[in-house]
C-alpha positions in Angstrom: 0.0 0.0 0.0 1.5 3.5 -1.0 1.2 6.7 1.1 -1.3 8.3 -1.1 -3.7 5.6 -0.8 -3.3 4.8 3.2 -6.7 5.2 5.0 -5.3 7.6 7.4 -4.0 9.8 4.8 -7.3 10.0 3.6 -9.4 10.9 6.3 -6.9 13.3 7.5 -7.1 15.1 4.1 -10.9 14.8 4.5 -10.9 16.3 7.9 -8.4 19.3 6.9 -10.7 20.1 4.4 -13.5 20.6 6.6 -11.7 22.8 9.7 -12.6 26.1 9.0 -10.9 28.2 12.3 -7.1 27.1 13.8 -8.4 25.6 16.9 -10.0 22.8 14.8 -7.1 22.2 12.9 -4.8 22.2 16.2 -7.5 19.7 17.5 -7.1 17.3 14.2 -3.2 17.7 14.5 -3.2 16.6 18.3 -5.7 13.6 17.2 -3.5 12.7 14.1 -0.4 13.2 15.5 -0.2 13.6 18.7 1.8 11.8 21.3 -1.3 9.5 21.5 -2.6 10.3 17.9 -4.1 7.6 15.5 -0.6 7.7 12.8 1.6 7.6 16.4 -0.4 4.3 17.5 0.6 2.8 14.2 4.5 3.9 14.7 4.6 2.3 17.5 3.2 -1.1 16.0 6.0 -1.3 13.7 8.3 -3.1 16.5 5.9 -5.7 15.8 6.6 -7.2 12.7 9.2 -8.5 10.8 12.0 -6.7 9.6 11.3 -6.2 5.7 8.0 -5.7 6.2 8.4 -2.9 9.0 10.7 -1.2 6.5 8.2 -0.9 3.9 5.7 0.1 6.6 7.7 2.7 8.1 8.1 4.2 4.6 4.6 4.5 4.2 3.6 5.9 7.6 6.1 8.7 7.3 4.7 9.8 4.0 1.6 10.4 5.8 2.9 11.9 8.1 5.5 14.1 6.2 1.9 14.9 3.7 0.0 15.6 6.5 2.2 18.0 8.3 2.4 19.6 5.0 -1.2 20.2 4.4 -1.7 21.1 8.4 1.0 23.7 8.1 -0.9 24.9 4.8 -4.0 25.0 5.9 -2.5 27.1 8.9 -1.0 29.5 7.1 -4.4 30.2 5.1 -6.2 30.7 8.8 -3.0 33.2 9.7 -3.5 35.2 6.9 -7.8 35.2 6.9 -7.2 36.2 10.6 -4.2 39.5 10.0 -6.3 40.5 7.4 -9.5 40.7 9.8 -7.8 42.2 12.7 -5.9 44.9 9.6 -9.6 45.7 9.2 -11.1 46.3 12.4 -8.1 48.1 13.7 -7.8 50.3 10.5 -7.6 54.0 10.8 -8.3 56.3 8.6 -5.6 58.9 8.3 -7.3 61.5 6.3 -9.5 62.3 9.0 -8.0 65.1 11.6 -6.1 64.4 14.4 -7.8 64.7 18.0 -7.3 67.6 19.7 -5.1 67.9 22.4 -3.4 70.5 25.4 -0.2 71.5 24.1 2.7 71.9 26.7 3.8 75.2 27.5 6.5 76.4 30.2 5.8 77.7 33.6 6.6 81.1 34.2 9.5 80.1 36.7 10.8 78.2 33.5 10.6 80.9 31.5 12.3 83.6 34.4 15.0 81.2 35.1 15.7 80.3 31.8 15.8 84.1 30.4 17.6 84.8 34.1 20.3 82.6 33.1 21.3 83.8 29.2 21.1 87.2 30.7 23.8 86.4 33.9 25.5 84.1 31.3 26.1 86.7 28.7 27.6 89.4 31.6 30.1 86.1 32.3 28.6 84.5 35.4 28.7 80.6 36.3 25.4 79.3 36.8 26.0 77.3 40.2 23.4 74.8 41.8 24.0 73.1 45.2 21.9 70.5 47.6 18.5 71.7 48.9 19.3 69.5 52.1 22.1 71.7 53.5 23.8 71.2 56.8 23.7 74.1 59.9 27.2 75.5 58.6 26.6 76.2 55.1 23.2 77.6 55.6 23.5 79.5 58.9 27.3 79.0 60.0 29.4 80.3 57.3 27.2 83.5 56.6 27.9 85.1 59.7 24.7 83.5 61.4 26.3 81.3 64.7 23.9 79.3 67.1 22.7 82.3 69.3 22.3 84.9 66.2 18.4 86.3 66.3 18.6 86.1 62.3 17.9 82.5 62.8 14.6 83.1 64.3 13.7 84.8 61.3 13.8 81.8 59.2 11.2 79.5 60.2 13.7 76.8 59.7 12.3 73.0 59.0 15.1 70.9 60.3 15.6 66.9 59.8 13.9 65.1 62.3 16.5 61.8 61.5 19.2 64.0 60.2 20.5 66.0 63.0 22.5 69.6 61.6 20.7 68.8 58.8 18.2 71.1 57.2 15.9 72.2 54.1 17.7 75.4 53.0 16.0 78.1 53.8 17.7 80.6 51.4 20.1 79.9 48.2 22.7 82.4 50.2 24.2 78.9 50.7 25.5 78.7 47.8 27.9 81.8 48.5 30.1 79.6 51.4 30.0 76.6 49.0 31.2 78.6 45.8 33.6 80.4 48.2 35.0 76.9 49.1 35.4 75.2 45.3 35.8 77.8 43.0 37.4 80.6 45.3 37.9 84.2 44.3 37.7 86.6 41.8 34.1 84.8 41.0 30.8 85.7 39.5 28.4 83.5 40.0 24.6 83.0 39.8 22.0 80.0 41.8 18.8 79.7 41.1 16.1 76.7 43.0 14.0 76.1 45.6 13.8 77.2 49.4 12.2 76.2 52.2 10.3 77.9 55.2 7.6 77.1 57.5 5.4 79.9 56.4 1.7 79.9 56.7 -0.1 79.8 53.1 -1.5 82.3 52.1 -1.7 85.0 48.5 1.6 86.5 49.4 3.3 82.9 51.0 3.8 79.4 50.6 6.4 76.9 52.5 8.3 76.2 49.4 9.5 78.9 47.2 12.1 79.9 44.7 15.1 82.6 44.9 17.8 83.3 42.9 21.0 84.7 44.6 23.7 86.2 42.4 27.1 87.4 43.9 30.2 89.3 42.8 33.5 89.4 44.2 36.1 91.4 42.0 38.9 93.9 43.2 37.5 97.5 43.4 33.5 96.2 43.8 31.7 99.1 45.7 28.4 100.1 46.6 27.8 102.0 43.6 28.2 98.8 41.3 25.6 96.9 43.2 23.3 100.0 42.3 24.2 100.0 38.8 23.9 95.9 38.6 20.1 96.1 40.4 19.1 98.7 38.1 20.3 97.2 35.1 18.7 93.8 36.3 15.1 95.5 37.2 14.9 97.4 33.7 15.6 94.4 32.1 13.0 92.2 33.9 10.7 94.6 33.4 11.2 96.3 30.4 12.2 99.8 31.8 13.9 101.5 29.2 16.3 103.9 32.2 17.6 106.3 29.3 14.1 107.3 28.1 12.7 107.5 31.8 15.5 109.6 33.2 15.0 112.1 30.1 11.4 112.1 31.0 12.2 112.8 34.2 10.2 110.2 35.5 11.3 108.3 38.7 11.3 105.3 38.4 9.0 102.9 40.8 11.5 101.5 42.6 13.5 102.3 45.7 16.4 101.2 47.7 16.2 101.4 51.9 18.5 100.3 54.7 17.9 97.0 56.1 19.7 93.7 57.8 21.2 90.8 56.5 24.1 88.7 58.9 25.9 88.4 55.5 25.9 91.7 53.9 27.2 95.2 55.6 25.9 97.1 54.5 22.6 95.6 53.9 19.8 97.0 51.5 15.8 95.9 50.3 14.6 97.5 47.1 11.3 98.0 46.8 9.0 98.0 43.8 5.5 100.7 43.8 2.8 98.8 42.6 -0.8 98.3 42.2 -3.6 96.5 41.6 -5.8 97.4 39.1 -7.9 95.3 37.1 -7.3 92.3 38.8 -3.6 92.3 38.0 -0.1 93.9 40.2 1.5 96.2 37.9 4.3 98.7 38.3 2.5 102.1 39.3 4.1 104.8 41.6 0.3 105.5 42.8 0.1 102.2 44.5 2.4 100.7 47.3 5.9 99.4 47.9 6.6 95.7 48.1 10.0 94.4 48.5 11.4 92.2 45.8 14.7 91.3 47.3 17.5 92.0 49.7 21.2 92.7 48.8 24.7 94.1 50.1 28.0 94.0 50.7 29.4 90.7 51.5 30.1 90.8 54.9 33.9 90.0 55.8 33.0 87.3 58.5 31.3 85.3 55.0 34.9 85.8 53.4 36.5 84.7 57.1 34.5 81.5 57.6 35.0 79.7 54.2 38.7 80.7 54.8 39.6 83.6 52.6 41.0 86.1 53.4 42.4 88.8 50.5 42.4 88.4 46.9 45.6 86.8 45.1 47.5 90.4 44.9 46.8 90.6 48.9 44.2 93.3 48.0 41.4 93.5 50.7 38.4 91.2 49.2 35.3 93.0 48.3 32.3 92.0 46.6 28.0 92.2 46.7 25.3 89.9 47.2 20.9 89.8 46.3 18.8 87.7 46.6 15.2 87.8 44.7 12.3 85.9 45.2 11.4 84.7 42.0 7.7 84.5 42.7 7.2 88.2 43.8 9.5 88.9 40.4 6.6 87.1 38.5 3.6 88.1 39.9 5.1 91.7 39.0 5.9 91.1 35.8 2.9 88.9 34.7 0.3 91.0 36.9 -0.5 88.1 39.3 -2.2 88.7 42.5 -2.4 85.2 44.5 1.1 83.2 44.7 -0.8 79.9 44.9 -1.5 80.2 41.6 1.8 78.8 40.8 0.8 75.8 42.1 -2.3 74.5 41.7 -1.7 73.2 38.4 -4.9 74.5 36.4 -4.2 73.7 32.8 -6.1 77.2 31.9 -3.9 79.1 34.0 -0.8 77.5 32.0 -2.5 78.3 28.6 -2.8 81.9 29.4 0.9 82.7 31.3 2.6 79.7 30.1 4.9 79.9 26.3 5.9 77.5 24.0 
């Protein structure tokens, strides 16, 4: 008996012809064969009989099988392809039509001041300068003139480590003078910009975490008179004050410098910004009132003293100035914002009006 006219063969072919999805055709395979399938029960029977006749036996099993493998595997392949074509269909998409609309990104306005902040600093040569906002008692209070007993520390509202001891949550980025002082040294300008941390009560003017940038400058033959000239050449620019054109006017400008105290700085100034709100937004206006932007001065000589300085490479006396600004009070100046919390409650509208691609 030849391959082609076993019974087997033919009922499988019969059967292969009739499965119509892959599971069937798995099914026939497994009873076909299978490790117990009807052509594996016959395999096994060839130890049976004699030799010459298991050799001519064996030849014709294995063309069955060696046929019916072949037709499974092409009737397989036809079921494969029926069922990519279906799924092709019912996942199709049709890429004429328009795309759904979606919120498209824009950057925060601390984004945007930081990033403008820092191409303005970089292009008067500063280093921009970042440091840890977990800062031990030294670097934070220590090294800028602010030992264990100084009253300034009550000022800050400090949140300390509770598993950390001498460890703290910076509460200003004036840390990052006594760290730059220690690994990069002097003559140095530099700029940091991040967040801060105080426990202050939340309300449209406060919030526990904010943002400062502190920008210091220590050159031979720094005085007084350059820290004017740097804070208002950095105020016209934030806010578009053209000085020229105002002082021709004769229009003061809305902004004023006053005596204050900082441990670090002697002297010690606060500049001021006049403004009001009018229409639901803070603008600059010399008919409103003042609200202080930032805090500067001279660096103190104790700062230079701690980190271990003590004169400039020629032995020249070392001399340099200090500010800090909040970055949030800068913004809700120069964007007309009334309520800090804004900032952070993360309304999507909000960003689409303030926020920039």
């Amino acid at each position: 008996m030849s391959a082609s006219n076993h019974p087997l063969l033919k009922e499988g072919v019969a059967k292969i012809g009739s499965c119509h999805t892959l599971a069937e055709l798995e099914a026939l395979r497994v009873d076909f064969l299978g490790k117990n399938g009807a052509l594996t029960k016959e395999l096994k029977q060839l130890g049976t009989i004699a030799p010459d006749e298991r050799r001519t036996q064996g030849q014709v099993l294995n063309g069955v099988r060696e046929t019916l493998e072949g037709l499974i595997a092409q009737k397989k392949a036809v079921f494969e392809t029926q069922e990519l074509a279906a799924r092709l269909e019912a996942e199709r998409v049709d890429v004429t039509l328009p795309c759904r609309p979606a919120l498209q990104g824009k950057k925060h306005l601390f984004t945007q001041i930081f990033e403008d902040l820092s191409a303005y600093f970089r292009a008067k040569g500063f280093q921009i300068m970042s440091g840890p906002e977990v800062d031990d008692d030294f670097h934070n209070f220590g090294a800028l003139n602010m030992p264990a007993h100084h009253p300034a520390r009550q000022m800050q509202d400090t949140l300390y480590l509770k598993d950390a001891p001498g460890f703290l949550l910076r509460t200003h980025t004036s840390t990052m003078q006594s760290r730059t002082f220690e690994t990069v040294g002097v003559p140095v300008r530099a700029l940091s910009l991040g967040s801060v941390f105080r426990n202050d009560a939340v309300d449209a003017t406060h919030t526990p975490l904010f943002h400062q940038i502190e920008v210091f400058v220590v050159e031979p033959g720094i005085t007084v008179a350059h820290l004017k000239h740097f804070l208002l050449d950095l105020l016209s620019y934030l806010f578009k004050i053209d000085l020229c054109a105002a002082a021709e006017r004769e229009e003061p400008l809305p902004v004023r410098l006053r005596p204050s105290f900082f441990p670090f700085t002697e002297p010690s100034l606060e500049v001021d910004c006049c403004c009001a709100r009018t229409n639901g937004e803070l603008k600059l206006d010399l008919s409103g009132n003042w609200l202080e932007i930032l805090g500067c001065g001279m660096i103190h000589p104790n700062v230079f003293k701690n980190c271990g300085l003590s004169t400039f490479a020629d032995g020249s006396p070392l001399q340099g100035f200090a500010a800090g600004l909040g970055v949030e009070r800068i913004a809700m100046l120069k964007y007309g914002i009334t309520d800090i919390r804004q900032f952070y409650e993360g309304d999507a509208r909000w960003l689409s009006h303030y926020g920039a691609n």
